[in-house]
Residue, then its C-alpha position, 0 to 999 in steps of 0.5 A: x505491541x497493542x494495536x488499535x484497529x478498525x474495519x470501514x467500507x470505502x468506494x473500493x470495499x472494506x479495510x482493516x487498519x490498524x494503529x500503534x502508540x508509534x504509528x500506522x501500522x497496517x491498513x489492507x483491503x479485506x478480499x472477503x468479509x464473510x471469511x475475514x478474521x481480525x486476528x489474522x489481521x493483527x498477526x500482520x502487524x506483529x501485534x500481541x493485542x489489539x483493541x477495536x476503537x474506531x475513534x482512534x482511527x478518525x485521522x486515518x480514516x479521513x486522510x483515505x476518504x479524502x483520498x478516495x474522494x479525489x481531494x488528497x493526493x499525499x498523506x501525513x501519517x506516521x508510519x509504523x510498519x514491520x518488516x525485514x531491513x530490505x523490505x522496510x527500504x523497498x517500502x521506503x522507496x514505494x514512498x517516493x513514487x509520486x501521485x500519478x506516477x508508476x515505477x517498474x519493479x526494475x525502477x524500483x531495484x534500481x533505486x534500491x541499489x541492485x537491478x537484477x533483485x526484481x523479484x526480490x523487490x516484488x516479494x518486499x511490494x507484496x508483503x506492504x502491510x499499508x497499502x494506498x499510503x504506501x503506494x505499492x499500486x504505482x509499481x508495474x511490470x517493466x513492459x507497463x503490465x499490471x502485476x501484484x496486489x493479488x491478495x488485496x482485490x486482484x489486479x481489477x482493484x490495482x487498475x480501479x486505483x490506478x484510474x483513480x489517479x489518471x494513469x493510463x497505462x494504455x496511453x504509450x507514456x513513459x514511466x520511468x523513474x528519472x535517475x539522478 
């Protein structure tokens, strides 16, 4: 698969994202720039080659800024993300978690058809490689503690999101997802 890719600074630091002929395909924080290595970058989207060209992310670009801005609160990308059937269902359901909105990894279980596979829905979140348009930053702990996103800025960027979204964990609000 060939990918177009590129690296831009956002309010929150550097991403690399990546496009297919089919769809997004990666769009993560980059931890440390002076070490950062767009190969590896690539491996993460299964790619066999990729090409810097920033033009043909313009969209993708955008549609985060907006976000980051405050003036969007969904996307309209299609996706075109890589993993294993379980992760790409866990994945699906990080989807349905609303703007504003967070879910416990048990909520998220739940809603993928088994309660007692908790870590195994923590290892699918982590391995999103389209981080903010798959909001796997919606995802907690079931006692509201902010856990994950150790790989993407720590969990200091996970709450620097969730403020951006007005979620305050703090406030004694219940979270839970309303299971129909």
């Amino acid at each position: 698969m060939h990918v177009k890719y590129d690296v831009f600074t956002n309010k929150w630091g550097d991403m690399f994202i990546a496009i297919s002929n089919k769809g997004l395909c990666a769009a993560l924080f980059i931890e440390d720039k002076n070490n950062f290595k767009v190969e590896d970058a690539l491996a993460l989207t299964q790619a066999t080659t990729g090409e810097y060209s920033p033009q043909a992310l313009e969209n993708v670009k955008s549609q985060l800024m907006d976000y980051f801005d405050g003036k969007r609160k969904t996307f309209d990308l299609v996706l075109d993300i890589k993993g294993t059937a379980f992760q790409e269902e866990v994945w699906d359901i990080l989807l349905r978690i609303p703007f504003g909105e967070v879910w416990s990894y048990q909520d998220v279980a739940i809603a993928a058809g088994d309660a007692n596979k908790v870590r195994a829905i923590g290892g699918a979140v982590g391995k999103n490689p389209v981080v903010i348009i798959v909001p796997c930053h919606r995802v907690v702990g079931k006692n509201g503690k902010l856990t994950g996103f150790s790989s993407l800025g720590g969990i200091e960027l996970k709450q620097k999101i969730l403020d951006h979204e007005g979620i305050d964990l703090n406030s004694g609000a219940d979270y839970q997802i309303p299971l129909i």
